[in-house]
N, CA, C and O of each residue as an XYZ file, in Angstrom:
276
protein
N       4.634     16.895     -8.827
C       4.379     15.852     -9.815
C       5.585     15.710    -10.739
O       6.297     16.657    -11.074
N       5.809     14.002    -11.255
C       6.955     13.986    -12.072
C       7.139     14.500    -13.279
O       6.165     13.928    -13.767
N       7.565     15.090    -14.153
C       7.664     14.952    -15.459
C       7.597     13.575    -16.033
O       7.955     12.558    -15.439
N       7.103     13.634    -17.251
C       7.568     12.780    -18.485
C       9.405     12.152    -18.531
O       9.729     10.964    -18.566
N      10.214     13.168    -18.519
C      10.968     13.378    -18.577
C      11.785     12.834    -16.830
O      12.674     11.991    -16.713
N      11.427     13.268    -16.208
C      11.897     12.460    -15.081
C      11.522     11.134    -14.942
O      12.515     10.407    -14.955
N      10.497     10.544    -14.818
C      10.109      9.452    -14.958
C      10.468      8.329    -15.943
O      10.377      7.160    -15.569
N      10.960      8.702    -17.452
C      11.819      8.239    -17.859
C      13.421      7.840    -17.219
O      13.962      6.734    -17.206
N      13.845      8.909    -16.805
C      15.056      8.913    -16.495
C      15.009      8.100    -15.361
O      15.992      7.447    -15.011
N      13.708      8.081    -14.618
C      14.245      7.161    -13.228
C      14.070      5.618    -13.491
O      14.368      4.764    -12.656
N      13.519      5.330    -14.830
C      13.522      4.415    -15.678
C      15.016      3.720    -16.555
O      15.164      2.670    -17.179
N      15.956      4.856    -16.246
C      16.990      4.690    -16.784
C      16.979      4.188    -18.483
O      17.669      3.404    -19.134
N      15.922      5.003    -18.770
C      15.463      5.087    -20.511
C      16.047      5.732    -21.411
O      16.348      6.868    -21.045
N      16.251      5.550    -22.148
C      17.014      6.782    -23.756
C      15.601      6.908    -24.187
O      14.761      6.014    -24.086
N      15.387      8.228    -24.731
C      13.790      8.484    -25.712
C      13.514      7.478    -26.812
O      12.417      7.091    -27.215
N      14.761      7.121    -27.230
C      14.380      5.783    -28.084
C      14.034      4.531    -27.521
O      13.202      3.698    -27.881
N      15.018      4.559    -26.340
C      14.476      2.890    -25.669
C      12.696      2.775    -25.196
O      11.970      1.786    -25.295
N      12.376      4.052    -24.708
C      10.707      4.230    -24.258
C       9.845      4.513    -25.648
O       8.627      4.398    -25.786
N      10.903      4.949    -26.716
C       9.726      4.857    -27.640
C       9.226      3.524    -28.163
O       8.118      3.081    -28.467
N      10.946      2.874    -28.148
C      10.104      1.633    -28.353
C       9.524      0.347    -27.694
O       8.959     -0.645    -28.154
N       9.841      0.701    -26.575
C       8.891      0.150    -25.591
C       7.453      0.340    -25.685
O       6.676     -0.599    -25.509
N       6.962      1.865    -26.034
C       5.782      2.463    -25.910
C       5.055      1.946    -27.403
O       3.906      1.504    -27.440
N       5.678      2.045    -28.259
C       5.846      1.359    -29.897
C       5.081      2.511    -30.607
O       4.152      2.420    -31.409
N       5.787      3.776    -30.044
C       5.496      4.880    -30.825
C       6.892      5.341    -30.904
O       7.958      4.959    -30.423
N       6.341      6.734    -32.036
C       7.593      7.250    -32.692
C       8.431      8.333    -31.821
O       7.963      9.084    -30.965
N      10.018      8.219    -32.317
C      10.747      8.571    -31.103
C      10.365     10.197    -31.172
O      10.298     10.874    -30.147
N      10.177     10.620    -32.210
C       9.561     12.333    -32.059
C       7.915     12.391    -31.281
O       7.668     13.227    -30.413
N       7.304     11.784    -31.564
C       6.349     11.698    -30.122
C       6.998     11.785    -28.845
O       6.675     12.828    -28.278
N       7.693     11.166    -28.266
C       8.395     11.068    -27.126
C       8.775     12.677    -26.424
O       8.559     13.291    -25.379
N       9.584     12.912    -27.944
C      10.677     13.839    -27.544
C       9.313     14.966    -27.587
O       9.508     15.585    -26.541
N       8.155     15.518    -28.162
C       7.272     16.196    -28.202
C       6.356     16.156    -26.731
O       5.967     17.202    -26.211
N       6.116     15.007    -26.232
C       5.020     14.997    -24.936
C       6.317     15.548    -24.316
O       6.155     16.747    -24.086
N       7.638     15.090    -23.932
C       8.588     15.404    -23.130
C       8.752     16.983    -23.020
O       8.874     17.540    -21.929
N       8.745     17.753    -24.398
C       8.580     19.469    -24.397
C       7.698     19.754    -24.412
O       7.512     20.533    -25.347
N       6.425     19.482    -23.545
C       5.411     19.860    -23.941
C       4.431     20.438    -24.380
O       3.633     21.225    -23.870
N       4.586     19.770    -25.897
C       3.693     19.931    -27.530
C       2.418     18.895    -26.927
O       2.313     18.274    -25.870
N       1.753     18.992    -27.815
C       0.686     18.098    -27.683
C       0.769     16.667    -28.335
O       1.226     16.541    -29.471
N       0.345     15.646    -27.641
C       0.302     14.127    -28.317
C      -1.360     13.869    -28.279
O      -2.314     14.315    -27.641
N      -1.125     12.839    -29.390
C      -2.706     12.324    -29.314
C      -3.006     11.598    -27.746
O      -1.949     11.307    -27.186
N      -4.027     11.321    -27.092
C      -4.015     10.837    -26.072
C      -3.469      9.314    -26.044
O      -2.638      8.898    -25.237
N      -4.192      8.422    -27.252
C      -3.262      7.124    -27.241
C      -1.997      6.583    -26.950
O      -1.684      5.577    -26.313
N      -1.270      7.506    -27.581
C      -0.513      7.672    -27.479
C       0.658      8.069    -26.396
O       1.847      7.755    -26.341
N      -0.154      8.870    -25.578
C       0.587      9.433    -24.377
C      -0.027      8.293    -23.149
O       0.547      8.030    -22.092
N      -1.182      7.793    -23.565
C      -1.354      6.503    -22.881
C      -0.922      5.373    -22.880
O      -1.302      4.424    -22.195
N       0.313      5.438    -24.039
C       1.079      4.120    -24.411
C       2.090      4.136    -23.991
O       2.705      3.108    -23.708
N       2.846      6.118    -23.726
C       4.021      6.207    -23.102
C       3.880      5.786    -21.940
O       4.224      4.627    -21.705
N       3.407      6.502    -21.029
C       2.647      6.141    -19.437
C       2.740      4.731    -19.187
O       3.419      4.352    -18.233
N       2.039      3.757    -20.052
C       1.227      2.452    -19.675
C       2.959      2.116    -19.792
O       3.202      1.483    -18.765
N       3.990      2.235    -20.429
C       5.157      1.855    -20.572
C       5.902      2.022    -19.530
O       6.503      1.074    -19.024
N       5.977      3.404    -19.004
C       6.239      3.757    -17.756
C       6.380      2.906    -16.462
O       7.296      2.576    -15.707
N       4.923      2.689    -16.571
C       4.509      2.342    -15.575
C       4.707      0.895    -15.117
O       4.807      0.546    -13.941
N       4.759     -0.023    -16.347
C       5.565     -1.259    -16.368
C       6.788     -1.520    -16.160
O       7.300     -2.521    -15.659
N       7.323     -0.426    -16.628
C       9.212     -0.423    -16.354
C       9.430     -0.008    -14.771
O      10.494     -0.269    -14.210
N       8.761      0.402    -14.353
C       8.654      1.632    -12.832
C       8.070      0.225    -12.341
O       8.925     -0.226    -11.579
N       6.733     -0.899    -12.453
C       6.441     -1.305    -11.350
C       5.405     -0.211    -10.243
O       5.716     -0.190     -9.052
N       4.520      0.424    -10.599
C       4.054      1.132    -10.235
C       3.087      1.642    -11.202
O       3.396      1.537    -12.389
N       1.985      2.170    -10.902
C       0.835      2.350    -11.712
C       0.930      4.418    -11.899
O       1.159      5.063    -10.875
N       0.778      4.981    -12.924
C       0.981      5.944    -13.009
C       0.286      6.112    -13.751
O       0.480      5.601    -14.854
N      -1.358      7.251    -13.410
C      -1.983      7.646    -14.354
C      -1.643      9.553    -15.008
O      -1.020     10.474    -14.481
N      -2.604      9.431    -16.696
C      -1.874     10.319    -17.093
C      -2.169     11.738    -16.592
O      -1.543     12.616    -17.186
N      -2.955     12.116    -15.668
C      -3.254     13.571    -14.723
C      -2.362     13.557    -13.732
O      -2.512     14.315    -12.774
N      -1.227     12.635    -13.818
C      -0.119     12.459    -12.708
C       1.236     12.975    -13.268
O       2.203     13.404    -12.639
N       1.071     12.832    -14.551
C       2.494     13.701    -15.270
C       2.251     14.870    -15.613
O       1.445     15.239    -16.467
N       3.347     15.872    -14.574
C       3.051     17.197    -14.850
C       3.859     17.248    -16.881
O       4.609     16.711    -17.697
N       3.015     18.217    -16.637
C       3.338     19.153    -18.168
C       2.955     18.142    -19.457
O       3.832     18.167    -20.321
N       1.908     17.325    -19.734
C       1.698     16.011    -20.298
C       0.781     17.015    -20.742
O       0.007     17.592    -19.977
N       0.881     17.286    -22.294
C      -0.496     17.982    -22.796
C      -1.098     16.955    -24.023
O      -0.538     16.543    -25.039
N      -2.449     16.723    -23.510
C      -2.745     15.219    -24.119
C      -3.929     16.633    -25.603
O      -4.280     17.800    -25.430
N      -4.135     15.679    -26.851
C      -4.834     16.215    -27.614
C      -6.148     15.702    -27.233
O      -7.153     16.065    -27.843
């Protein structure tokens, strides 16, 4: 399974460009990415972002190391 962190990158994203894509804060990002805990909304906003930039549907039991609150 991908990371957070890979999946960005195959996005060709900066943590800021997905944060604000996601229209959360860039220390959220960088927190689900080490994985700390995010509120789930939130990590459902990164994802849902993801997954638009990717063209591909990616749910969040699909990103390893994603620790949702």
């Amino acid at each position: 399974m991908p990371t957070l962190k890979d999946l960005r990158l195959q996005a060709h994203l900066s943590v800021a460009e997905l944060s604000r894509r996601a229209n959360v804060d860039r220390k959220t990002v960088e927190r689900a990415e080490d994985g700390q805990p995010v509120q789930d909304v939130k990590a459902y906003a990164i994802v849902e972002a993801l997954s638009n930039i990717l063209g591909k549907s990616i749910k969040l039991e699909e990103v390893e190391g994603l620790n949702i609150l």
